[in-house]
C-alpha positions as CSV (number, residue, x, y, z in Angstrom):
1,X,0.0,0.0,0.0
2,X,1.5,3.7,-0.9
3,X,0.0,6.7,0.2
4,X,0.8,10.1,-1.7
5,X,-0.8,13.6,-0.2
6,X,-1.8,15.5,-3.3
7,X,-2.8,18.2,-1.5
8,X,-3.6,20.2,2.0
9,X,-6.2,23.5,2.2
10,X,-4.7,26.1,4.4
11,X,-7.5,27.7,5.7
12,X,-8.5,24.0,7.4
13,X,-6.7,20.7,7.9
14,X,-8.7,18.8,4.7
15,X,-6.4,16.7,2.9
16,X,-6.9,15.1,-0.3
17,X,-4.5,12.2,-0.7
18,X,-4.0,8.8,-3.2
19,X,-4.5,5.4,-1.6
20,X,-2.6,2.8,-3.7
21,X,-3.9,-0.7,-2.7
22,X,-2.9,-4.1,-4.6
23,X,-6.5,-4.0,-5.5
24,X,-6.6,-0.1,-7.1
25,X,-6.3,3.2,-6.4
26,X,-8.7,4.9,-3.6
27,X,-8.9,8.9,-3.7
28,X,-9.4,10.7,-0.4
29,X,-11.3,11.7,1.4
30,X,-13.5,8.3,0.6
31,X,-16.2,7.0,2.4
32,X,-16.3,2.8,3.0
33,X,-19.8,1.2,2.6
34,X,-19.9,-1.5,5.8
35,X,-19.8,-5.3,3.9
36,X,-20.1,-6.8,7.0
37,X,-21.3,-10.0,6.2
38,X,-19.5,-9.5,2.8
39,X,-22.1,-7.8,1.5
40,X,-23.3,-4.4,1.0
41,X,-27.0,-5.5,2.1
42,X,-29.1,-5.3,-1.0
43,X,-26.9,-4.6,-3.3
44,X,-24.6,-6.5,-5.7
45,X,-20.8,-5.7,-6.6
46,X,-21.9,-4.7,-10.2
47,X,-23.8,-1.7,-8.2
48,X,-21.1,-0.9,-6.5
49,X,-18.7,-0.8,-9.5
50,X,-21.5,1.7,-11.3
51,X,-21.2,4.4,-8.6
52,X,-17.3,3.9,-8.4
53,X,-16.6,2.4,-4.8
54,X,-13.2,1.4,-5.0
55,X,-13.2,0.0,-1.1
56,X,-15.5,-1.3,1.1
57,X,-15.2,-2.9,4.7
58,X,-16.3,-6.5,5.9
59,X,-16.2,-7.6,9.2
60,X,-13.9,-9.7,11.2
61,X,-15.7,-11.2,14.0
62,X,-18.8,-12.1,12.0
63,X,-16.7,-13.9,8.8
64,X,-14.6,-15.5,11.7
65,X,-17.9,-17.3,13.5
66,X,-19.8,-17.4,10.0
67,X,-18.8,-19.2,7.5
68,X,-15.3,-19.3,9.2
69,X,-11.9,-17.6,7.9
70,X,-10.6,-21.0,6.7
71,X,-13.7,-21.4,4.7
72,X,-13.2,-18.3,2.5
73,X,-9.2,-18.6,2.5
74,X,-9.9,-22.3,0.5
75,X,-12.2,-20.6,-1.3
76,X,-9.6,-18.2,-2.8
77,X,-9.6,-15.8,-0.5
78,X,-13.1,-12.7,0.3
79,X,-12.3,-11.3,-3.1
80,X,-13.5,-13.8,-4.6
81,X,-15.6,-15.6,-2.1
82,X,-18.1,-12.5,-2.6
83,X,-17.0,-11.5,-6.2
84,X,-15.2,-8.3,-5.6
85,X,-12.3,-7.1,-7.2
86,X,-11.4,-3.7,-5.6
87,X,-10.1,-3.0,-2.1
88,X,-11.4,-4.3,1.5
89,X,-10.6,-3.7,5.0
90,X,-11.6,-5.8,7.2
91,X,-12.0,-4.3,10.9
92,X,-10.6,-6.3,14.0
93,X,-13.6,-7.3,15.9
94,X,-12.8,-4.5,18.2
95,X,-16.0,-2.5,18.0
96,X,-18.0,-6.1,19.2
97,X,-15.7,-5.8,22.3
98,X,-18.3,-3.0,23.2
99,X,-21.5,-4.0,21.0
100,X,-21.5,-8.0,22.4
101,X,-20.8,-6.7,26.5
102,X,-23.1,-9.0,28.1
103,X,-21.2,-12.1,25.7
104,X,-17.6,-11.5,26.5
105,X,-14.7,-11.1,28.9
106,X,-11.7,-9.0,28.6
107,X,-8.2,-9.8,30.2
108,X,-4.6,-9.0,29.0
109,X,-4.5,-11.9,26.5
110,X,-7.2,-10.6,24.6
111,X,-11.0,-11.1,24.4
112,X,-13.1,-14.4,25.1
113,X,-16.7,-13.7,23.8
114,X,-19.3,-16.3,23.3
115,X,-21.1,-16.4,19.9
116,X,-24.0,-14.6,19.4
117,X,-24.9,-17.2,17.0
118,X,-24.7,-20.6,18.9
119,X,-23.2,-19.6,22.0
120,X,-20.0,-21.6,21.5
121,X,-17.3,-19.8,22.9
122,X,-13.7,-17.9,21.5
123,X,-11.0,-16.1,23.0
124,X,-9.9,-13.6,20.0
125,X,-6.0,-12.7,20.8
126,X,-4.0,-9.9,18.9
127,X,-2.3,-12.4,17.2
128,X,-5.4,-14.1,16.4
129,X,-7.1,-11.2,15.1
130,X,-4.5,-11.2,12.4
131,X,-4.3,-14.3,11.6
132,X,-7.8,-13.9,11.0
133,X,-7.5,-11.0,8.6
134,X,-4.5,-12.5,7.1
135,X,-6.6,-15.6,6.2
136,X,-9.4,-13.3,4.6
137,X,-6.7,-11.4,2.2
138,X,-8.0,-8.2,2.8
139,X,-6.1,-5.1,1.7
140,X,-5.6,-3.0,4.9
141,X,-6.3,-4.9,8.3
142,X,-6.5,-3.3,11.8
143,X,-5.1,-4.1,14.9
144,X,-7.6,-5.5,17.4
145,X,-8.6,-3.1,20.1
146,X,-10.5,-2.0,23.1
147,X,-13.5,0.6,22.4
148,X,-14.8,1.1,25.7
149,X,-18.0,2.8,26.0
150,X,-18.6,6.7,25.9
151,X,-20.1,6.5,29.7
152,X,-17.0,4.5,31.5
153,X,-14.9,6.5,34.4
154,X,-11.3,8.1,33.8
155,X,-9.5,4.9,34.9
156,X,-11.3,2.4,32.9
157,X,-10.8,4.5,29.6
158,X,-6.9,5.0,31.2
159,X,-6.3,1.3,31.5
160,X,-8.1,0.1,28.1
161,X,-6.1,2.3,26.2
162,X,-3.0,1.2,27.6
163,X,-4.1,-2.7,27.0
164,X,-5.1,-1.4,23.7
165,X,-1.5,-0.1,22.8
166,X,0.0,-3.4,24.5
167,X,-2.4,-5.1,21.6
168,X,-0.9,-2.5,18.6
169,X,2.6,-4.2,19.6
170,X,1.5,-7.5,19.9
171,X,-0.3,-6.8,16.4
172,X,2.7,-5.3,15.2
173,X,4.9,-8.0,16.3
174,X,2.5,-10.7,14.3
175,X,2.4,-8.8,11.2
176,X,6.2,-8.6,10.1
177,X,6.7,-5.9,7.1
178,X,4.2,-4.0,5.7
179,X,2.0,-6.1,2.9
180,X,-0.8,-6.0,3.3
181,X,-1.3,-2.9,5.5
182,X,-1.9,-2.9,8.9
183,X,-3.7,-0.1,10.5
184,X,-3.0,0.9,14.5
185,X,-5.8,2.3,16.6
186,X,-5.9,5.4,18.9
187,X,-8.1,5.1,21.8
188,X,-8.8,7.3,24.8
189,X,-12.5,8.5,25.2
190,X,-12.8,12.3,25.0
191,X,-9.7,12.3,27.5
192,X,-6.9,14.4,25.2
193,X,-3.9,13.5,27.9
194,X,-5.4,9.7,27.0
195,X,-5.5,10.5,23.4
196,X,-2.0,11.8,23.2
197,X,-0.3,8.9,24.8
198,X,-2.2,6.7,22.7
199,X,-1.3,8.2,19.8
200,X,2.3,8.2,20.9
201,X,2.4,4.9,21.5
202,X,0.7,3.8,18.4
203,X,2.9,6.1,16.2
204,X,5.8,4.4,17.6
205,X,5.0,0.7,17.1
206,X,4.6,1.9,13.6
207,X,1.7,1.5,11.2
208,X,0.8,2.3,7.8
209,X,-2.1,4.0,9.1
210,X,-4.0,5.4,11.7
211,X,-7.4,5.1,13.0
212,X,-9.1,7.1,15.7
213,X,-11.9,4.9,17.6
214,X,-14.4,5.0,20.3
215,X,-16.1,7.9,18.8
216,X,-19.8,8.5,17.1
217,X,-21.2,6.2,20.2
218,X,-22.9,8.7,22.3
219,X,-20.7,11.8,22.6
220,X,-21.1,15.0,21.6
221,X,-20.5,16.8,18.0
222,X,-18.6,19.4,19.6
223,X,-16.7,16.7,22.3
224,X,-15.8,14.3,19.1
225,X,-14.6,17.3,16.7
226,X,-12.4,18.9,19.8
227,X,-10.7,15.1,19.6
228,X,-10.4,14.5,16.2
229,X,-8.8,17.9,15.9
230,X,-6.2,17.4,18.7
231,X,-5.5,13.5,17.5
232,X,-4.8,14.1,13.9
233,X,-2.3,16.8,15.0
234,X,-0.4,14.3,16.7
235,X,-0.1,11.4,13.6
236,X,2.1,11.5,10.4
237,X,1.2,13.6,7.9
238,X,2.6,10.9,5.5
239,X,0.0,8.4,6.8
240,X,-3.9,7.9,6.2
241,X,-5.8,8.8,9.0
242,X,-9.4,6.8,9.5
243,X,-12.6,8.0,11.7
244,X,-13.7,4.7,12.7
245,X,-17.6,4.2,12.1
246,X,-18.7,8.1,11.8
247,X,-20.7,9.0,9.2
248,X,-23.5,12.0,9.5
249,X,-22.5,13.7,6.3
250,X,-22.1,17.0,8.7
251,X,-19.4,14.8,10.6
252,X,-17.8,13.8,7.7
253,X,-17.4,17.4,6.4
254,X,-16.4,18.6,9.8
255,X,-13.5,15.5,10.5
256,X,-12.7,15.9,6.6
257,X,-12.3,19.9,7.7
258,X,-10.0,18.5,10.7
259,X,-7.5,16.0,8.6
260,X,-9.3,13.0,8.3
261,X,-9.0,11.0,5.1
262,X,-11.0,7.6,5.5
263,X,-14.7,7.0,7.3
264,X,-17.1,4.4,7.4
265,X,-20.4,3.9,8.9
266,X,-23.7,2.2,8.5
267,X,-26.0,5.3,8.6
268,X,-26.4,5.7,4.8
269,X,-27.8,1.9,4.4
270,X,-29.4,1.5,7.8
271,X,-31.1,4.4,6.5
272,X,-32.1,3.9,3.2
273,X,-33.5,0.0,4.6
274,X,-35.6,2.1,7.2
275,X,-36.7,5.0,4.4
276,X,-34.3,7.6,5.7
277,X,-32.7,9.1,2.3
278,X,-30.2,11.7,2.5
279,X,-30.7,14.9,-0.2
280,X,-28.1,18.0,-0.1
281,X,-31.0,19.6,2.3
282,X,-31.4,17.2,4.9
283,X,-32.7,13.4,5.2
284,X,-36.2,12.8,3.7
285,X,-38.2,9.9,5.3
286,X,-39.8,8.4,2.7
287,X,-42.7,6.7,4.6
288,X,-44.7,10.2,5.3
289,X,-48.3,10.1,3.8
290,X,-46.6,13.6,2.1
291,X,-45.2,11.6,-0.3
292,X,-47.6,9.2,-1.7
293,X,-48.9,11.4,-5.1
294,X,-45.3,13.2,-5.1
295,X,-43.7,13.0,-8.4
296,X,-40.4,14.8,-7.6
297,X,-37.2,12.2,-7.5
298,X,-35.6,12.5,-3.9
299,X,-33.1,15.0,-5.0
300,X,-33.7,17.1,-8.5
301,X,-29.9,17.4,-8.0
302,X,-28.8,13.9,-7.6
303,X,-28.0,11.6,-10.8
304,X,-27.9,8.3,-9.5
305,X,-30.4,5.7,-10.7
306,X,-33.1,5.9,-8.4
307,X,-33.6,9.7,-8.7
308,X,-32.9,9.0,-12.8
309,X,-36.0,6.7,-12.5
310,X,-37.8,7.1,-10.0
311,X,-40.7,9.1,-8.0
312,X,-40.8,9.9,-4.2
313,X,-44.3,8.4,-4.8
314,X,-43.1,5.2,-6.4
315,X,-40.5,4.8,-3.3
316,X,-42.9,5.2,-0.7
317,X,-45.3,2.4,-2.5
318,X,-42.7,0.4,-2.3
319,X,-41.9,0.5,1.7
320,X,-45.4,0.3,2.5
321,X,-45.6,-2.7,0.7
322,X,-42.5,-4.4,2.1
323,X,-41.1,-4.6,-1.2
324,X,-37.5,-5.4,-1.4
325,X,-36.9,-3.4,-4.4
326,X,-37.7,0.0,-2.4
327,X,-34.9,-0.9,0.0
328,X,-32.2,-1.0,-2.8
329,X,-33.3,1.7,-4.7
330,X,-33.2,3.8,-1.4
331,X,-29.7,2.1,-0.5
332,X,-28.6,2.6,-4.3
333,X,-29.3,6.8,-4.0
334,X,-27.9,7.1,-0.4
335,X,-24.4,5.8,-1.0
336,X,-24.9,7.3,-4.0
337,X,-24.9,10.6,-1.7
338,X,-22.0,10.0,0.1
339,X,-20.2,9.4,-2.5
340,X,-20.8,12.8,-4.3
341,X,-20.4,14.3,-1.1
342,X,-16.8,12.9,-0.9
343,X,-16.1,13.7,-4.9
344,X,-16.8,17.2,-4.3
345,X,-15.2,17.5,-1.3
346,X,-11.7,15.7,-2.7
347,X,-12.5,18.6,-5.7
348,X,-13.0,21.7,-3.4
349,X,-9.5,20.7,-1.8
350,X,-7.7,20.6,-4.7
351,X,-9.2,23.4,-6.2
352,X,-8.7,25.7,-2.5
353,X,-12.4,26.1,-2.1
354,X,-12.9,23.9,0.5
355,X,-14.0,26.6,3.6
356,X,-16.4,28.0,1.0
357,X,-17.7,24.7,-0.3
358,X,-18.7,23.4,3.1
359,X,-20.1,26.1,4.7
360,X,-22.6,26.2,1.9
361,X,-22.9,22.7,2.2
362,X,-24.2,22.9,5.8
363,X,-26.1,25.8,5.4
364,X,-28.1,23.9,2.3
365,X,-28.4,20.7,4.5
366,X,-30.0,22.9,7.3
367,X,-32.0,24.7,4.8
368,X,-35.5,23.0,4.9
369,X,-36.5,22.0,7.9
370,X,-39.0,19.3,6.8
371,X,-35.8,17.0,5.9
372,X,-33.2,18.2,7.9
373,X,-33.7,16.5,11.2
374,X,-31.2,13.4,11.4
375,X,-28.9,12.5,14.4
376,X,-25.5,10.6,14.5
377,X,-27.3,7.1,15.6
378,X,-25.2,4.5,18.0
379,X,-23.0,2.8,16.2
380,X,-23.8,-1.2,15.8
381,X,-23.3,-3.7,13.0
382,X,-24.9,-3.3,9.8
C-alpha cells in the first residue's frame, strides 16, 4: 500500500490524498460502505462498481464465526468468495468488544466472547485477530482493540487504552513488514492527555495508518470534533488517518475539515433500509403520507439511478408494501450521496475552495426543515 498527499487546504486541515492498494487506487477523502457480512446488504458488486466504490469494509468477528476464515481462505480468499475485485478492510472485531458486552470477557490476552450465533465460545487474541484478517486477504487490516463505552470513568478508559497499545505491539509483532497494511488504533474516550499517549504509542509501534476509535457512540458533535482535531495533529502527515464508524455527512465534512481521510459507517444503508434518504438539504423519510402522489425524485440534484427513475411516490409504495426493491433503490441513492459528497469534497480541496464549499454545504443541509432532522445514531453492525 503507498500513500501520496496531493494536497492540503490552508485555511483547514482537509487533505486530499491517493491510496494505492494491490487491488486499485482509492482517492481521499473516501467513504467505506460497511460489507459486514461480505455484503453491502441489498446490493450487488456490479452496483457498487456503477457508482465507483473502490473500497469497502467487511467484518472480522462475523466472517470469523460465520462461514469461518478458513472457509473463504480455501475458497480463494473474500475477493473472490463475494466477487469483488477492488479494495477491503476488514476491521478487527474490536467494536463487538463493546456491542457484544453481556457475551464477552476481557483480560490481557485478549478477548473471550461467546457467539452470538450458537453460544459456542472464543478467545480472540491480537495475534489471532491477524491471523484472521490474514486468512481473509484483505487489503488494509487493523489491529484489534479495546472501544470502551462513551459512559465508562477516567480509569477504565486510562487502562483500556493502555491494554489497547499493549495489543498495537503484539499486532505489530504478528504482522512482520508491511503487505498488506496494517492499520494501529488510537483510543482514549474524549480524555486528550489519553489520546496523546495513545497516539504516541501507536505512532511508535509503527503502522501504515491510523485510525481514531471509540467515537460516534454517544458523545457529543462538539466533544468528538475537539478530539479528532487534537488527534490528527499528533499522527504522520505521510499516513492515512481513518474515523472509525462516523458517518453523518455534517461529521464527515467537519472531520474531513480537521484532517481526516478515510470514514465508514452504517448510517447511509441502515437508513435507506428504514426509508431515511439523505438529499443536499437534509434526510427525507420516505414513509410520510406527504409523499404518496409526489412525483419529484428524492433529490432534483442527484444523478444516480433511483432519482434517474424514480418518484418519491413510487419509493414510498414500495416501503409500504414491504417490497424489497424499495430498500435497494433507497440504498442505491444514499451511497450514492455519500459518494458525491466525498467527490466534491476531494474537488474543493484541490481546487482551494474547501471553507467555502462546506459552509454552503451545511447551510443547504440545514435549509428545509421538513428534511433536515437526522442525528449521528449509535454505532452497531450493519
Amino acid at each position: 500500500m503507498r500513500f501520496e498527499l496531493l494536497a492540503t487546504d490552508r485555511g483547514t486541515g482537509a487533505r486530499r490524498g491517493r491510496l494505492t492498494t494491490p487491488h486499485g487506487v482509492v482517492e481521499t477523502p473516501v467513504f467505506m460502505p460497511c460489507g459486514t457480512q461480505a455484503t453491502v446488504k441489498t446490493l450487488d458488486p456490479r452496483d457498487l462498481h456503477e457508482e465507483g466504490w473502490a473500497l469497502i469494509l467487511c467484518n472480522t468477528y462475523h466472517l470469523y464465526l460465520r462461514p469461518g476464515h478458513e472457509v473463504i481462505q480455501a475458497l480463494g480468499g473474500l475477493h473472490r468468495f463475494m466477487g469483488w475485485d477492488r479494495a477491503i478492510l476488514t476491521d478487527s472485531g474490536g467494536y463487538q468488544v463493546l456491542s457484544l458486552a453481556g457475551l464477552r470477557n476481557i483480560g490481557e490476552d485478549g478477548v473471550t466472547f461467546q457467539s452470538h450465533l450458537d453460544g459456542s465460545r472464543h478467545l480472540l487474541t491480537p495475534e489471532r485477530a491477524v491471523e484472521i484478517q490474514l486468512a481473509l486477504g484483505a487489503d488494509i487490516l487493523m489491529a484489534l482493540d479495546e472501544c470502551p463505552p462513551h459512559s465508562a470513568e477516567y480509569e477504565y478508559h486510562r487502562s483500556s487504552m493502555e491494554r489497547t497499545a499493549r495489543w498495537a505491539e503484539r499486532c505489530r509483532t504478528a504482522h512482520q513488514g508491511d503487505e498488506p497494511a496494517l492499520f494501529g488504533i488510537i483510543q482514549g474516550g474524549t480524555h486528550l492527555d489519553l489520546r496523546s499517549r495513545s497516539a504516541e504509542a501507536t505512532v511508535r509501534a509503527g503502522f501504515s495508518g491510523y485510525a481514531l476509535g471509540g467515537l460516534g457512540i454517544g458523545e457529543g458533535a462538539a466533544q468528538m470534533y475537539g478530539v479528532v482535531e487534537h488527534t490528527t495533529a499528533l499522527l504522520p502527515p505521510e499516513s492515512p488517518r481513518y474515523l472509525m464508524g462516523v458517518g453523518t455527512p455534517q461529521d464527515l465534512l467537519e472531520a474531513v475539515a480537521r484532517g481526516v481521510d478515510m470514514f465508514d459507517c452504517v448510517l447511509p444503508t441502515r437508513n435507506a433500509r428504514n426509508g431515511g434518504l439523505f438529499t443536499g438539504t437534509g434526510r427525507l423519510n420516505i414513509k410520510g403520507a406527504a409523499y404518496a402522489r409526489d412525483e419529484r425524485p428524492v433529490d432534483s440534484a442527484c444523478s444516480c439511478y433511483t432519482c434517474r427513475h424514480f418518484s418519491r411516490a413510487y419509493l414510498r409504495h414500495l416501503y409500504v408494501a414491504d417490497e424489497i426493491l424499495g430498500l435497494r433503490l433507497n440504498t442505491i441513492h444514499n451511497l450514492h450521496y455519500y459518494a458525491e459528497l466525498m467527490r466534491q469534497a476531494r474537488q474543493a480541496i484541490q481546487a482551494g475552495t474547501f471553507p467555502a464549499w462546506k459552509a454552503d454545504c451545511l447551510a443547504q443541509m440545514a435549509s428545509d426543515p421538513s428534511t433536515s432532522k437526522h442525528a449521528q445514531e449509535t454505532r452497531t453492525d450493519d
